[in-house]
Every structure is written in C-alpha cells, then in structure tokens.
C-alpha positions as CSV (number, residue, x, y, z in Angstrom):
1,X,0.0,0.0,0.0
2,X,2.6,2.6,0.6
3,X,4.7,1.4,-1.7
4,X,2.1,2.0,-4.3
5,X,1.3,5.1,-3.0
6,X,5.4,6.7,-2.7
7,X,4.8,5.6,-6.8
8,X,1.2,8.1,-7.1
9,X,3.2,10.7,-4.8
10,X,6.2,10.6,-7.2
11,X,4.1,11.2,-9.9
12,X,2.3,14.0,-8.0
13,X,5.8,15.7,-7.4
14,X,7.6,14.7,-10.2
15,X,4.8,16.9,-12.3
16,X,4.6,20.0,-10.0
17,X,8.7,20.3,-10.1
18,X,8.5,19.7,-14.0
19,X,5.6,22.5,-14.5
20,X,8.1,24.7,-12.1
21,X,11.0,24.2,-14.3
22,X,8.9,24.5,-17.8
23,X,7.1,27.6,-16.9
24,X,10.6,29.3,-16.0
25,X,12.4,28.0,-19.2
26,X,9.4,29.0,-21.2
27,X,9.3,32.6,-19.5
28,X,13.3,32.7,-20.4
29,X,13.0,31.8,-23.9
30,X,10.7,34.0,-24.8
31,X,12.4,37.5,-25.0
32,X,15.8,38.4,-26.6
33,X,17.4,39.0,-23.2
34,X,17.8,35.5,-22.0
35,X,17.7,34.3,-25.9
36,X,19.7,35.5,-28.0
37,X,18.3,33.6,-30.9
38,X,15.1,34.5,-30.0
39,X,14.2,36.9,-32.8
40,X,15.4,34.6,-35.7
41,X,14.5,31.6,-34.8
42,X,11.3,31.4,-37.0
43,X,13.4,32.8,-39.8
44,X,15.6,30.0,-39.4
45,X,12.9,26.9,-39.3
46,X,11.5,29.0,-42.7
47,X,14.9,28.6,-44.1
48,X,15.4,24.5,-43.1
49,X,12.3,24.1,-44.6
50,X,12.6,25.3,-47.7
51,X,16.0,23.6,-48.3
52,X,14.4,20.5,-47.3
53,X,11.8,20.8,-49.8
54,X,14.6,22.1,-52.5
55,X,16.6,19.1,-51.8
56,X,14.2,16.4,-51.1
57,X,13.1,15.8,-54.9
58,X,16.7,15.8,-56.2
59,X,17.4,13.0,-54.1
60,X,16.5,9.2,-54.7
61,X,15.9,8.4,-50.7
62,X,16.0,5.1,-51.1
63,X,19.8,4.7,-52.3
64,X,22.3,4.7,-49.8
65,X,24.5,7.2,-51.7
66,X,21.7,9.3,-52.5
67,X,20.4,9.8,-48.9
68,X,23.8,10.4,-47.4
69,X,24.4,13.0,-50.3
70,X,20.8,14.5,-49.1
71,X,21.8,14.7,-45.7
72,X,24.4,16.4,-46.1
73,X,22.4,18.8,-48.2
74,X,20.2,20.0,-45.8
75,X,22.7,19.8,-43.2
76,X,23.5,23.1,-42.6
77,X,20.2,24.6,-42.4
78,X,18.9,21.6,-40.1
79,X,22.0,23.0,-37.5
80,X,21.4,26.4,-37.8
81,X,16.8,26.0,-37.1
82,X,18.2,23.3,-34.6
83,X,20.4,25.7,-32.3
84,X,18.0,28.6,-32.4
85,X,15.5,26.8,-31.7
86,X,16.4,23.9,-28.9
87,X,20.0,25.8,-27.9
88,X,18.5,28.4,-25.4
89,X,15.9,26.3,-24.1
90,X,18.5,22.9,-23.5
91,X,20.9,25.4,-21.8
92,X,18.7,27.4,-19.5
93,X,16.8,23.9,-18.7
94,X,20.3,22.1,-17.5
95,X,20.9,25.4,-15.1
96,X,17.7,25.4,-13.8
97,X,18.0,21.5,-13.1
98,X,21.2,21.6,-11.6
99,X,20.1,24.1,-9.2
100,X,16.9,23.2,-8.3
101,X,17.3,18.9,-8.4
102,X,20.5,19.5,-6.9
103,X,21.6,22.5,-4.9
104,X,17.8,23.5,-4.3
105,X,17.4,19.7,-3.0
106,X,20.4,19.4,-1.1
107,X,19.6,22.5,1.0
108,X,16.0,21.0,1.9
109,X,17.4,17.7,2.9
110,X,16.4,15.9,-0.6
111,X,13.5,17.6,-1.4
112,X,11.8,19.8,-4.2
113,X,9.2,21.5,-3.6
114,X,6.9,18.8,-5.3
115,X,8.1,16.8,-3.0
116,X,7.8,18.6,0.1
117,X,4.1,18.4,-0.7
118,X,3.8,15.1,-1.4
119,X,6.0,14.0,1.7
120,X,8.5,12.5,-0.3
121,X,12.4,12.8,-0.2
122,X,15.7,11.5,-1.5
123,X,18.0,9.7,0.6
124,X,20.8,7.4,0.3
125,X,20.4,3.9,-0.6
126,X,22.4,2.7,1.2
127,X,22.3,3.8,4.4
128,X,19.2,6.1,4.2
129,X,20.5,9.3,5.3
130,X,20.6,12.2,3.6
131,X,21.5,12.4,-0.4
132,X,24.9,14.1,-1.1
133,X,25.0,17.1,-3.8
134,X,27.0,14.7,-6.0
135,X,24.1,12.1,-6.0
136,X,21.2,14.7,-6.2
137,X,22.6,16.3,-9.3
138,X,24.4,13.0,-10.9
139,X,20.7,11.5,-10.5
140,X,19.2,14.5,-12.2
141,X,21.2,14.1,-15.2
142,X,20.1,10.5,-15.7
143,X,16.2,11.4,-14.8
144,X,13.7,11.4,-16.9
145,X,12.0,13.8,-18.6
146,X,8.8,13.4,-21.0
147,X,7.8,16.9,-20.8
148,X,10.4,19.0,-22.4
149,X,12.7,18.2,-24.8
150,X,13.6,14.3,-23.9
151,X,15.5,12.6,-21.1
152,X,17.8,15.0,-19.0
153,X,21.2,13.0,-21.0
154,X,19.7,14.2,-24.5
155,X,19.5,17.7,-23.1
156,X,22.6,18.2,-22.0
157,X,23.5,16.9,-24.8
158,X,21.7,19.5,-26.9
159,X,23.0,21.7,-24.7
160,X,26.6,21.5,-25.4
161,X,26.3,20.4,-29.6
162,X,27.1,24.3,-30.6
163,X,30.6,23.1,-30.1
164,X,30.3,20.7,-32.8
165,X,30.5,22.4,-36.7
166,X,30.7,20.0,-39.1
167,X,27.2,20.4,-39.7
168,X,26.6,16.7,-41.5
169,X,28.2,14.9,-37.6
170,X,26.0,17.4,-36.0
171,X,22.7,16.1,-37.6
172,X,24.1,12.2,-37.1
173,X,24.9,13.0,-33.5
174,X,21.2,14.8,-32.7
175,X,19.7,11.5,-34.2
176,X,21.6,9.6,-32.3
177,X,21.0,11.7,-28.9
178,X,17.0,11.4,-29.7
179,X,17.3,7.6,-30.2
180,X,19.3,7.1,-26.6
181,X,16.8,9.8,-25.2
182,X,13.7,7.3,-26.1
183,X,15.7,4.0,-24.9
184,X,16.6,5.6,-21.4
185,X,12.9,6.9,-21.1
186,X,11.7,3.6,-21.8
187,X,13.9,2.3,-19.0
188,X,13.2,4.9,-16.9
189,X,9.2,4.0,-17.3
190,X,9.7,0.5,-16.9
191,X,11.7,0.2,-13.8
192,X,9.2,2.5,-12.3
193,X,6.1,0.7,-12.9
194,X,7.1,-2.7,-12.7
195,X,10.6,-2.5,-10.5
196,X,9.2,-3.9,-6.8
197,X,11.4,-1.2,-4.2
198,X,10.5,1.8,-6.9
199,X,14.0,2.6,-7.8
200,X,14.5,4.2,-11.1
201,X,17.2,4.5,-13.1
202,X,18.2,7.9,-11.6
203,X,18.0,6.2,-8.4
204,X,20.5,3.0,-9.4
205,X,23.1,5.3,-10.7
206,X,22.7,8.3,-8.2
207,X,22.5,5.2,-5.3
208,X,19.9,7.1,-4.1
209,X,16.2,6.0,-3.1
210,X,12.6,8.0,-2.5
211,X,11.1,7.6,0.8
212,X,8.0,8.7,2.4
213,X,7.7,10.9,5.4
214,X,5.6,9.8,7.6
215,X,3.0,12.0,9.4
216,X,4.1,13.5,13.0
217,X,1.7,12.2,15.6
218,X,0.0,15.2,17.3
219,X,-1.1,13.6,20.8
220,X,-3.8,14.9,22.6
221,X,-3.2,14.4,25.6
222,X,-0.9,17.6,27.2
C-alpha cells in the first residue's frame, strides 16, 4: 500500500517540479534577453524548410549514396533551425535543473518543492540518510523527462552540440542523442512501474532511493 502510493506521490511531485521548471524555461525563452536567438529563430525553421523541400526531390531516398548526399544537403540549415530553436531552451533547462534537483534539493534535505508536498524525499540507498549534492545532481542528469525536450542526458547533450561544426556529424549526432533519449525513457518508465522497491534509473546510478515521510503524531493528551 505505501509502496504504491510513494509511486502516485512521485508522480504527483515529479509533475509539480516539472511544470516549475517549464514555466521558467518558457518565461526565459521567450524574450531576446535571455535568448539570443530569440528573434530569428522562425526565420531559421523557414529557411530548413525550404531547403528541405529544394533538396528532397533531387534525391533518390531510397539509395544509400543518394540519402547520405541528401543529408548532407540540408545539413547546414537543419543546424542552424536546430540551435536557435532547442539551444537556449536545453541550456537554460540544465541550469535550472542543476540548481533546483540538486543544490535546491540538497539544501531542503532531498526535497523539491513537489516533494515537500507530497512528503517524499531523497536519501541514500544505502544507508538512508541524507542524499549528497554529487548524487542529487548526478541522479538528475540521468532522470527522466517526458515533458520538455527528452531525457535529462539528450539535453545536456543539446546543450553543449554548438561546439560541434561540421554540420553533417552534427545532424548524425542529434539523431543519435534522440534515439538514446527514447531508450533511457523507456527504461526509466519501466523500472518504475514494474521494479518492486520503486528505484529508477536515476535512483540506481545516483545510489539514491525515494522515501515517504511519515505524518508527525500530534497527541492529545498535554
């Protein structure tokens, strides 16, 4: 019973912490303070587009050759629309993450403040006390994240892809960043439903758990 029910709480604070961290990246996105690409972006998804469609009927898809030769077409415009439109976001995302999952956490003894309502915290595995920093933000970075822009790995991944400019292994690598985001997701969801002690795949690498606090008794009697 409260095993099942630390899984609902999760949930519960999992979504509140999530909505907290997408209405702040969405808030610093949207202005050409905190964005520098802010005012192109749009411009720059017009721009992919119509080389895509330019390129797309030259090409026979089909032939190995062909579709490489395609790729690396439309290559440059797919890295330009790509970093104006996910670099910002992935960036401001990982430093809002960091702080909150880790250093927010770690100052409130391994909670957010999802799960300060739900009564939840995260502690060590394997001794139950109190989650370092290291495991509250190396946790984070494997967590899961279905609501932005894919697990927390494939962000940070996003995050730091500027560096790369050869714009033909940039497109290869984001391909390859959304694939591993799915697989870890997938893992992620499994262990959690079907795993018996709860422990996700943040949890297994951060050695960390999610425990329940329980109620304080308030006695009547004085």
């Amino acid at each position: 019973m409260i095993k099942g029910r630390i899984k609902y709480d999760r949930v519960t604070a999992y979504l509140i912490d999530l909505l907290l961290v997408a209405v702040l990246v969405t808030l610093l996105i949207q202005n050409s303070i905190t964005n520098p690409f802010y005012n192109n972006t749009l411009e720059a998804q017009r721009e992919f587009t119509q080389t895509y469609n330019t390129e797309v009927v030259k090409y026979n898809l089909d032939n190995k050759n062909e579709l490489v030769k395609f790729v690396k077409a439309v290559a440059p415009a797919y890295r330009t629309q790509f970093i104006r439109k996910n670099f910002a976001s992935s960036l401001w995302y990982v430093v809002l993450t960091v702080f909150y999952f880790g250093f927010f956490a770690w100052f409130n003894d391994g909670q957010t403040l999802g799960k300060k309502i739900s009564r939840l915290k995260v502690v060590n595995n394997e001794d139950g006390k109190s989650a370092s920093l290291k495991q509250l933000i190396v946790r984070n970075i494997f967590g899961g994240n279905l609501l932005l822009l894919g697990n927390n790995i494939a962000i940070l991944g996003y995050a730091i892809l500027p560096i790369v400019k050869n714009s033909f292994v940039f497109m290869i690598i984001t391909s390859i960043l959304s694939i591993v985001s799915v697989i870890l997701d997938v893992v992620f969801l499994w262990l959690f439903l079907f795993k018996k002690n709860g422990r996700t795949l943040d949890d297994l690498i951060g050695k960390t758990k999610v425990v329940m606090i329980p109620k304080k008794n308030v006695s009547n009697n004085q």
